[in-house]
mmCIF file of the C-alpha atoms, coordinates in Angstrom:
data_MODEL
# 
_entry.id   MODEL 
# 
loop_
_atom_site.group_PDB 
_atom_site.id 
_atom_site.type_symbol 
_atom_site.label_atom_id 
_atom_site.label_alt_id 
_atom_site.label_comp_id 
_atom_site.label_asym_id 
_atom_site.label_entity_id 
_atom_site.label_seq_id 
_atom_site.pdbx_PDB_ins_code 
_atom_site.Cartn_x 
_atom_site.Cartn_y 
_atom_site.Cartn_z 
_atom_site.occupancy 
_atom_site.B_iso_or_equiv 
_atom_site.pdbx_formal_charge 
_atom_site.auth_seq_id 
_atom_site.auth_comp_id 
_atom_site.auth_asym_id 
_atom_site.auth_atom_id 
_atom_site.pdbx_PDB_model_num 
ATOM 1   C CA . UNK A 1 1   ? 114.055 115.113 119.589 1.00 0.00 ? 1   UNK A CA 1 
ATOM 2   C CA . UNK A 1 2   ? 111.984 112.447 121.174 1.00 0.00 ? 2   UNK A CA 1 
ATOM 3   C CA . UNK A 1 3   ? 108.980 113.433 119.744 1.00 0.00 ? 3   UNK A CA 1 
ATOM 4   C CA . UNK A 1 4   ? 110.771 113.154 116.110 1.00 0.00 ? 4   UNK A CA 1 
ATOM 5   C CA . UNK A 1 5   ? 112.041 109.385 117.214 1.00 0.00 ? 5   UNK A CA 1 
ATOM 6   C CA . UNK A 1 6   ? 108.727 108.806 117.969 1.00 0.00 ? 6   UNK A CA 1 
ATOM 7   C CA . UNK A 1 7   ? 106.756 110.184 115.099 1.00 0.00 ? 7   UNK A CA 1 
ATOM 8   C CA . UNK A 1 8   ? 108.909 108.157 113.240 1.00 0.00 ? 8   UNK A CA 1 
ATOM 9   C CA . UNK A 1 9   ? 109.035 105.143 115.474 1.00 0.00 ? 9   UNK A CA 1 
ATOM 10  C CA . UNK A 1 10  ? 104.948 105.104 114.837 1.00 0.00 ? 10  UNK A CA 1 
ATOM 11  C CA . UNK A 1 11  ? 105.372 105.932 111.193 1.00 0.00 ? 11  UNK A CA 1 
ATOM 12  C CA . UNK A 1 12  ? 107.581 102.976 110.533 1.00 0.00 ? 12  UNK A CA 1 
ATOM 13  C CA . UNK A 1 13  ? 104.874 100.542 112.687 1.00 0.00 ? 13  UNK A CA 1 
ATOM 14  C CA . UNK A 1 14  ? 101.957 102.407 110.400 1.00 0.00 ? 14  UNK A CA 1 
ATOM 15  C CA . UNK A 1 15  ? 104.101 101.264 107.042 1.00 0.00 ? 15  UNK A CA 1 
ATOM 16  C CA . UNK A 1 16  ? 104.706 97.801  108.139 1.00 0.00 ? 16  UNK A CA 1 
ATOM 17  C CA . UNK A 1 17  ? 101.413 97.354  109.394 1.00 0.00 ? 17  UNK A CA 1 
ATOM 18  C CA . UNK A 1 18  ? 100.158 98.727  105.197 1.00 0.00 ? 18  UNK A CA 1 
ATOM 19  C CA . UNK A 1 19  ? 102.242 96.248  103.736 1.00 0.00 ? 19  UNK A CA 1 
ATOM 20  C CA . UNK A 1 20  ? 100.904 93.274  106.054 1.00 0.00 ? 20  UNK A CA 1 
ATOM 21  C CA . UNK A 1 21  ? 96.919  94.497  105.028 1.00 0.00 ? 21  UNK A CA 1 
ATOM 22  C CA . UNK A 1 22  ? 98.353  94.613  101.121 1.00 0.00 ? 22  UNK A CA 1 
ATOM 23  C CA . UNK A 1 23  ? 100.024 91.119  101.489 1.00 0.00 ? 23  UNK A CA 1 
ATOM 24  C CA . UNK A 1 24  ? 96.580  89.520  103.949 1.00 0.00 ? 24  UNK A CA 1 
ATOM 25  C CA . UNK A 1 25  ? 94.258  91.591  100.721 1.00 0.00 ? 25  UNK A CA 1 
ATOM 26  C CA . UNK A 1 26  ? 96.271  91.458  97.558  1.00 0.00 ? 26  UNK A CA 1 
ATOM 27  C CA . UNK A 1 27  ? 96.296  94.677  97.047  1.00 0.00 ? 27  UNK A CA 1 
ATOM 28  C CA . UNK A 1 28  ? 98.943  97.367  95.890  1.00 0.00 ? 28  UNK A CA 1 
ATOM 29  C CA . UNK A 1 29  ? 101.837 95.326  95.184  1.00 0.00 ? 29  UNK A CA 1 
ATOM 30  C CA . UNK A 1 30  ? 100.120 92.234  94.821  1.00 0.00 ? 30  UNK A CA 1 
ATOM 31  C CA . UNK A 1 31  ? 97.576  92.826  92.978  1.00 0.00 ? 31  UNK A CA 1 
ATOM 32  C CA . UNK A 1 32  ? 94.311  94.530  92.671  1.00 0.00 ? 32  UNK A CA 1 
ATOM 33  C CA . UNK A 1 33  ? 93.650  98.094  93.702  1.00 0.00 ? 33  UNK A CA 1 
ATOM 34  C CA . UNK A 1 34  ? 92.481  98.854  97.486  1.00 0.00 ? 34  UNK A CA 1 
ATOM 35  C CA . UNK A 1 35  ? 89.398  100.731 96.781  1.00 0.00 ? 35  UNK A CA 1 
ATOM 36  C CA . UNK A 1 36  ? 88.458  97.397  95.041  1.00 0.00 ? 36  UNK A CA 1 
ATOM 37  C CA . UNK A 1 37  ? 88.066  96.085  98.717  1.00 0.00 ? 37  UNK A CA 1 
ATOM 38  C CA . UNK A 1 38  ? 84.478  96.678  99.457  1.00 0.00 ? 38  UNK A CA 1 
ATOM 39  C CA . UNK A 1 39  ? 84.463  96.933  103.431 1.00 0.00 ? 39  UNK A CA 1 
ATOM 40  C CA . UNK A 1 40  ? 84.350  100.294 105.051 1.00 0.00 ? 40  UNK A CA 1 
ATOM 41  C CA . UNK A 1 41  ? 86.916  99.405  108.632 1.00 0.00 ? 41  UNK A CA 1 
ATOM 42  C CA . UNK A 1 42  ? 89.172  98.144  105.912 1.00 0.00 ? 42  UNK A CA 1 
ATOM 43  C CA . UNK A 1 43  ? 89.278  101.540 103.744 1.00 0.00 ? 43  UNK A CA 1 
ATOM 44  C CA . UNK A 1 44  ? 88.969  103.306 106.912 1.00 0.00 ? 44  UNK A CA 1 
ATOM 45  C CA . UNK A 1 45  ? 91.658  101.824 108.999 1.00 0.00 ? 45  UNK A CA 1 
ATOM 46  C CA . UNK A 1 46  ? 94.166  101.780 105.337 1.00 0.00 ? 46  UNK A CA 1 
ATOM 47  C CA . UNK A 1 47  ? 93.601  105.603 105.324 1.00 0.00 ? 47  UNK A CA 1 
ATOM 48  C CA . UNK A 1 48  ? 94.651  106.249 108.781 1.00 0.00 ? 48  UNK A CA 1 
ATOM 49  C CA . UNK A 1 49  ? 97.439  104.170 108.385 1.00 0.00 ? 49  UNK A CA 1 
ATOM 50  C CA . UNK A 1 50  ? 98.548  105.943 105.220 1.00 0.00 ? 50  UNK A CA 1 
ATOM 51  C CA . UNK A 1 51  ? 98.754  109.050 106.759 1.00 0.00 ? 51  UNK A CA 1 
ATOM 52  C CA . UNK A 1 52  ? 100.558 107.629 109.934 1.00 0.00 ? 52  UNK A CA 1 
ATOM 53  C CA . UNK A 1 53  ? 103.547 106.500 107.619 1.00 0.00 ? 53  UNK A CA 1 
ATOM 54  C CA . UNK A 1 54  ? 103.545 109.899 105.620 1.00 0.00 ? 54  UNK A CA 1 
ATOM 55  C CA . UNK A 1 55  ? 107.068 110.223 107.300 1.00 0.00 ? 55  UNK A CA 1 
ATOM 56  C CA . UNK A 1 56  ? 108.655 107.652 105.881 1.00 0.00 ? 56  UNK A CA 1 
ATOM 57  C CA . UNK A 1 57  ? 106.491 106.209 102.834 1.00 0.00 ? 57  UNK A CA 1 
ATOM 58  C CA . UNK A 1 58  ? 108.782 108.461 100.626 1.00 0.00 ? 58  UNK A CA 1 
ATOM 59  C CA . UNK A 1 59  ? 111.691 108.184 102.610 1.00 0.00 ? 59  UNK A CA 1 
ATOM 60  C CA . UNK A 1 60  ? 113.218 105.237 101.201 1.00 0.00 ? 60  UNK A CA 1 
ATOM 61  C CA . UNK A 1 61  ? 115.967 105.648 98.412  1.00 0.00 ? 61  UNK A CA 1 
ATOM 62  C CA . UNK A 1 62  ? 115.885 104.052 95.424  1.00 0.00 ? 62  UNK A CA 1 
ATOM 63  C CA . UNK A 1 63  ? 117.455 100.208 95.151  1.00 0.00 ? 63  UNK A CA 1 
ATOM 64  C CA . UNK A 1 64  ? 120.768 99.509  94.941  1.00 0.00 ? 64  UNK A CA 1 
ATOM 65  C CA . UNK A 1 65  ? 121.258 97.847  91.687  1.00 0.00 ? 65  UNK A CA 1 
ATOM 66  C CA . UNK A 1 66  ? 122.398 94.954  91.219  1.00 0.00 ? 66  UNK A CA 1 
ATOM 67  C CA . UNK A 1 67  ? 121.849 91.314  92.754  1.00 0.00 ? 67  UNK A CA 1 
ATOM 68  C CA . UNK A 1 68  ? 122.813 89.543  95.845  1.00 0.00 ? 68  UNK A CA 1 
ATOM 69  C CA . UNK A 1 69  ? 125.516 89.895  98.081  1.00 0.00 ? 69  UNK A CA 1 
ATOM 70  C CA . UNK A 1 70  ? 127.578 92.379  100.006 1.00 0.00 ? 70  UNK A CA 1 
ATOM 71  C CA . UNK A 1 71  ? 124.962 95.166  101.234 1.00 0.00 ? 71  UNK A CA 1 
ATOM 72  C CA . UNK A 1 72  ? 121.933 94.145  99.853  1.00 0.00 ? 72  UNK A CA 1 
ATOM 73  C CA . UNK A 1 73  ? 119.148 91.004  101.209 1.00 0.00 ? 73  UNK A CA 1 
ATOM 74  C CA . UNK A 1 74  ? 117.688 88.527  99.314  1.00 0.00 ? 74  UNK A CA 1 
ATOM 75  C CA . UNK A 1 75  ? 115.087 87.354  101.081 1.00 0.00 ? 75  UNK A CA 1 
ATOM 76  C CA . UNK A 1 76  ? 112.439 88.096  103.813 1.00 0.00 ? 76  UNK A CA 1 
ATOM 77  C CA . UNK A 1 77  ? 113.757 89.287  106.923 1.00 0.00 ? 77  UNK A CA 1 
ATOM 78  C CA . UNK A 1 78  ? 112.330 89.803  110.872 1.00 0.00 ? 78  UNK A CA 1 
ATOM 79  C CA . UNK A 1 79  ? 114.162 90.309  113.848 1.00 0.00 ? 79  UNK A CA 1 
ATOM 80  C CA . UNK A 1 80  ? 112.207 90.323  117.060 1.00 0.00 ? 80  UNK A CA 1 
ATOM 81  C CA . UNK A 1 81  ? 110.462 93.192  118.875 1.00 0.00 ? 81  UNK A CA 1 
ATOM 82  C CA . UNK A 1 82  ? 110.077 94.333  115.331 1.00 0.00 ? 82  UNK A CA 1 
ATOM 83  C CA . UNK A 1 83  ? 113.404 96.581  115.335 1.00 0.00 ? 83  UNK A CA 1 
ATOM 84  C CA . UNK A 1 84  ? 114.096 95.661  111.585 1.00 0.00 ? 84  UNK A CA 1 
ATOM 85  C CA . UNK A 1 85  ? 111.758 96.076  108.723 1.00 0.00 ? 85  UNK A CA 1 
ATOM 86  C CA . UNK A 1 86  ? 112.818 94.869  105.499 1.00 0.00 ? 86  UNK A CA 1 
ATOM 87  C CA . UNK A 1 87  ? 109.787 96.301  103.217 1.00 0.00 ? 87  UNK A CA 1 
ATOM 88  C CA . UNK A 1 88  ? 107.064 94.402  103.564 1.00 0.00 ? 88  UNK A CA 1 
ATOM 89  C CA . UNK A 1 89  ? 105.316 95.364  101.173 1.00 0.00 ? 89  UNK A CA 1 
ATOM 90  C CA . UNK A 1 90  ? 107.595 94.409  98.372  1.00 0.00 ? 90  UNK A CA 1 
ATOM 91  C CA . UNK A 1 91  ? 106.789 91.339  96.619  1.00 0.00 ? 91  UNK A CA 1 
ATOM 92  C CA . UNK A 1 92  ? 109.334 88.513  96.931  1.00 0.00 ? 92  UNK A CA 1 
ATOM 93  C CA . UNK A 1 93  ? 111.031 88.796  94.315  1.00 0.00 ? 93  UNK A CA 1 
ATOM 94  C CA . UNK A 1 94  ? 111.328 92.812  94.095  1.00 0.00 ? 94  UNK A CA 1 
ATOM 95  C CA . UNK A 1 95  ? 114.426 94.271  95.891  1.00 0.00 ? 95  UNK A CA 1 
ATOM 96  C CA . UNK A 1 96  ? 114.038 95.010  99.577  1.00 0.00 ? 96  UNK A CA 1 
ATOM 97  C CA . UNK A 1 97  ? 114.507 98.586  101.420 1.00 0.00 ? 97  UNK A CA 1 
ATOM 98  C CA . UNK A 1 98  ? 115.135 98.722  105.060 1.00 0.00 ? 98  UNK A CA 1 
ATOM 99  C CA . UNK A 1 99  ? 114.445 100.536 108.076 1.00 0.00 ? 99  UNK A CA 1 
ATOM 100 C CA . UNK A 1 100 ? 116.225 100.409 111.396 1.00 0.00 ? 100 UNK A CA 1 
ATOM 101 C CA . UNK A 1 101 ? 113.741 101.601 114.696 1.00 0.00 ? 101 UNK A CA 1 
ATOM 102 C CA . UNK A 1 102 ? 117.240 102.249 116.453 1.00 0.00 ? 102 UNK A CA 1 
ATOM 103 C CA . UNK A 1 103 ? 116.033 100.170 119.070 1.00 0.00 ? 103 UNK A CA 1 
# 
């Protein structure tokens, strides 16, 4: 079991740490594609960290729909020791998912 909560633990780091490289790049969700980046530790380092989140890149559900309110968040959120990680990835004004580290 805490090899699981690890793996995971890692994976969820790997995916945060994708979505900070696509914001920094403007690439995936904002933007261009990231074989457009011509820089080999870049391509090499996005790779590895793709396959480090393979456990929970597809995890998320879909949305909730609708706006606002009860259940859902609005805006960008961080808590500290990175135990919350509202998709960061997600442009700002797409809807957010979440992930809890259970910490």
């Amino acid at each position: 079991m805490d090899s699981d909560y690890e793996r995971r633990f890692l994976a969820l780091l790997a995916n945060n740490q994708l979505g900070a490289m696509d914001r920094a790049n403007g690439t995936g969700p904002f933007g261009r594609n990231r074989r457009d980046v011509q820089n080999r530790d870049f391509q090499a380092t996005y790779s590895t960290l793709r396959q480090l989140a393979g456990p929970v890149a597809n995890a998320h559900l879909p949305p909730a729909s609708g706006g606002g309110g009860h259940g859902h968040f609005d805006g960008r959120w961080r808590v500290s020791r990175q135990t919350l990680y509202i998709d960061a990835a997600a442009p700002a004004s797409a809807s957010k998912t979440f992930d809890f580290s259970g910490l």
